[in-house]
Structures are given as structure tokens and as C-alpha cells.
ZAMARGU-4260 file (C-alpha; in steps of 0.2 Angstrom, whole numbers, plus 5000, padded with zeros to 4 digits):
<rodrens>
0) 5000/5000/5000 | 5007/5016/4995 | 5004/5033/5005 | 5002/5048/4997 | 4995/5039/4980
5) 4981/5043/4968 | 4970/5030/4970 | 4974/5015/4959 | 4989/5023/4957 | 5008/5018/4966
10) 5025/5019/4965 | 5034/5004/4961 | 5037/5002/4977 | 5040/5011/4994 | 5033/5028/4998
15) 5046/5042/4993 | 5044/5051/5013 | 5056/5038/5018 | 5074/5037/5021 | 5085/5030/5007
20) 5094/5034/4993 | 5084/5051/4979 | 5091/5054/4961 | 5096/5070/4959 | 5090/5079/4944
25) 5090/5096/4936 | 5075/5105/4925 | 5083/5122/4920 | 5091/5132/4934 | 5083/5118/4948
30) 5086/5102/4955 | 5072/5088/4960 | 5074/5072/4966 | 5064/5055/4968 | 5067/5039/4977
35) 5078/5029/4967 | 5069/5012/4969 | 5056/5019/4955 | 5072/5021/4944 | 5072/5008/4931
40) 5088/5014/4920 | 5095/5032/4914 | 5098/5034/4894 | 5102/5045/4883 | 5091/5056/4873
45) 5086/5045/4859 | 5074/5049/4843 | 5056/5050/4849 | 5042/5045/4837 | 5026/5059/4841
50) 5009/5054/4845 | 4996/5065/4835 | 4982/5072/4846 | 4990/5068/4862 | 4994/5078/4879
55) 5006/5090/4876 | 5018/5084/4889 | 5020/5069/4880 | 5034/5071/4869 | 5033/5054/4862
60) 5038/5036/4861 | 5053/5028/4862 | 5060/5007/4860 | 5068/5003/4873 | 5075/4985/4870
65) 5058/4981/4861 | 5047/4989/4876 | 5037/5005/4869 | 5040/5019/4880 | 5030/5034/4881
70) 5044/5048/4886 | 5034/5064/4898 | 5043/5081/4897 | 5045/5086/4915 | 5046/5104/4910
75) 5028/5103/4899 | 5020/5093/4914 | 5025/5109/4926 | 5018/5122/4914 | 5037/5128/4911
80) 5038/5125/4893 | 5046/5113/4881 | 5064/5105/4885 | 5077/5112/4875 | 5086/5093/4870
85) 5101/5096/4874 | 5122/5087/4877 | 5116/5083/4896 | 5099/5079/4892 | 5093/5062/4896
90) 5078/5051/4899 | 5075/5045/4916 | 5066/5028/4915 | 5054/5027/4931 | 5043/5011/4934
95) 5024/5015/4940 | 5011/5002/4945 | 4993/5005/4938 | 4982/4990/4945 | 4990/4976/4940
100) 4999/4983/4927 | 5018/4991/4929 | 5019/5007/4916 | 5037/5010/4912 | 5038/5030/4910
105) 5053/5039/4900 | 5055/5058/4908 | 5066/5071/4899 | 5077/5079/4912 | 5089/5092/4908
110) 5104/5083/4918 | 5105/5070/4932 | 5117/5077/4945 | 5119/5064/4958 | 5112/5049/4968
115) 5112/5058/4990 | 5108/5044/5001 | 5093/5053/5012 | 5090/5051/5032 | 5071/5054/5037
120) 5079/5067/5048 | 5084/5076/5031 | 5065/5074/5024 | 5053/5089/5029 | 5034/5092/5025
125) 5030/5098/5007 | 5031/5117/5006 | 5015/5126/5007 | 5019/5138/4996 | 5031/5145/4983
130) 5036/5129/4973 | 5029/5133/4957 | 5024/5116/4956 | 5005/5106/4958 | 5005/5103/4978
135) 4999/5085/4974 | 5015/5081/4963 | 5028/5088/4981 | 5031/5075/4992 | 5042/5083/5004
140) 5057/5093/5002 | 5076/5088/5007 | 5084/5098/5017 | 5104/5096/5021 | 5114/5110/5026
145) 5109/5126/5013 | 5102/5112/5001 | 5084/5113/4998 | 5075/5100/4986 | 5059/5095/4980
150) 5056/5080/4981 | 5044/5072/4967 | 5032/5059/4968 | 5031/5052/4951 | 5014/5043/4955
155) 5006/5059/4955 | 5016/5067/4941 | 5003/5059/4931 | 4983/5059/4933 | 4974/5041/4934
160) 4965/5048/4917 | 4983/5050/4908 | 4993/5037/4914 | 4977/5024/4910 | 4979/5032/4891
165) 4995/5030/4893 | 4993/5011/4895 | 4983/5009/4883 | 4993/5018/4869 | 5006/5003/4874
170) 4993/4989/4873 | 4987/4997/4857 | 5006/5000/4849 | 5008/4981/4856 | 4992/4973/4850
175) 4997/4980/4830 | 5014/4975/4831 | 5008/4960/4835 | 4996/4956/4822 | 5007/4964/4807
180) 5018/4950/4812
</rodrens>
């Protein structure tokens, strides 16, 4: 059971207010960070095929050793504006469960900075204001010395309504591959 979940909607596994280790990651001039046992793998920016008629934080899809990817732009998502790809630019591959189903998600990060193993000590509420960010997508904020980071919580980054589309764009790119075969 996940805390702090949309209903029907969790984190691969445990909640992100606990102690552990957080990837660090940048979207322009600031950093974020999310527990890193929702981190499948970090690649490069590859080509990404565009889905017509689809939200406009969805960049597009990626293969990912056979797997069809939907790939999220972080920045789009938080009303910032399209990711400028970039040399540093990379796809965080984050695992989501939905059901019974485990989504895997592509997000466009301007850089990842560092893995910073986290005490609970360090973890503190969610800021009530200021953040620039939907309150339900904070799920506390690091604090260490004069660092201050938001902490995401990537089931919420996502509606129920978009990732169940997002699902069934996969099943539905699957089922065609499928029968052209």
C-alpha cells in the first residue's frame, strides 16, 4: 500500500517520505529528486516518434529494447515550457504500477546530478507555498545543510485519466505489432 498515491495509482514500490537513497536531477536552473527504487535505468536522449492528438507533455515514444516507451517532458508537465534537448539531456526511465499493470515511463530531464543517500531526519513536509509546482506532485522537500530539494512523487506526476491512456497507447502500439507479424 502506497501513501500519498492517487487512487489505483503507486509507486513501484516504497513511499518516497522515507529514508534512502533520491536521484538528483535538474529541469533548468533547479534540481528535484525522487526515490531511486522507481528508477528503472537512465539513457540517453534518443529519437522519439510523436503521438498526434496527444497531451502536450507527452513528447513521444521511444524502444527501449523492444518495450514501447512513452517519454513525459517534466518541464511541459510543470507548465514551464518545452525541454530544449540538449548534450546533458537524458531520459529517466521510472517504473509506475497502475492495477496490476507496471507502466514504464521515459521523463526528459535536463541533467541527472547525483544519487544523495537521504536520512528521514533530512526529509521535511512539502512546502505550502512557493514551489511553482502542483502541491499533489511535492512529496516533501530535502533539506541538508543550505540544500533545499523538492522531492517528486512520480505517481502523481501523472493523473489516473493520463497514465490509464498512457497504458493503453502501449497495449494498442503492442496489439498492432503484434498482428502485422
Amino acid at each position: 500500500m502506497a501513501i500519498n498515491a492517487t487512487p489505483g495509482l503507486t509507486p513501484a514500490s516504497a513511499p518516497a517520505e522515507q529514508a534512502g537513497q533520491y536521484l538528483m536531477f535538474t529541469l533548468g536552473s533547479e534540481t528535484f529528486a525522487c526515490p531511486i527504487h522507481s528508477i528503472r535505468e537512465i539513457i540517453e536522449c534518443p529519437a522519439m516518434t510523436a503521438i498526434p492528438l496527444s497531451p502536450a507533455f507527452l513528447r513521444g515514444v521511444i524502444n527501449l529494447r523492444g518495450a514501447v516507451v512513452p517519454v513525459i517532458d517534466l518541464s511541459v508537465r510543470f507548465e514551464r515550457g518545452l525541454t530544449t534537448l540538449g548534450e546533458r539531456t537524458c531520459i529517466v526511465i521510472v517504473e509506475i504500477e497502475s492495477g496490476d499493470v507496471t507502466q514504464l515511463l521515459g521523463v526528459i530531464v535536463d541533467g541527472v546530478t547525483a544519487v544523495l543517500e537521504v536520512e528521514r531526519h533530512d526529509i521535511e513536509s512539502k512546502p505550502s507555498l512557493g514551489s511553482g509546482i502542483r502541491a499533489e506532485f511535492v512529496a516533501g522537500m530535502i533539506r541538508r545543510d543550505d540544500l533545499f530539494v523538492l522531492m517528486l512523487d512520480m505517481a502523481r506526476v501523472l493523473s489516473n485519466d493520463e497514465l490509464e491512456g498512457l497504458v493503453a497507447l502501449e497495449q494498442q502500439s503492442y496489439t498492432e505489432g503484434t498482428a502485422q507479424s
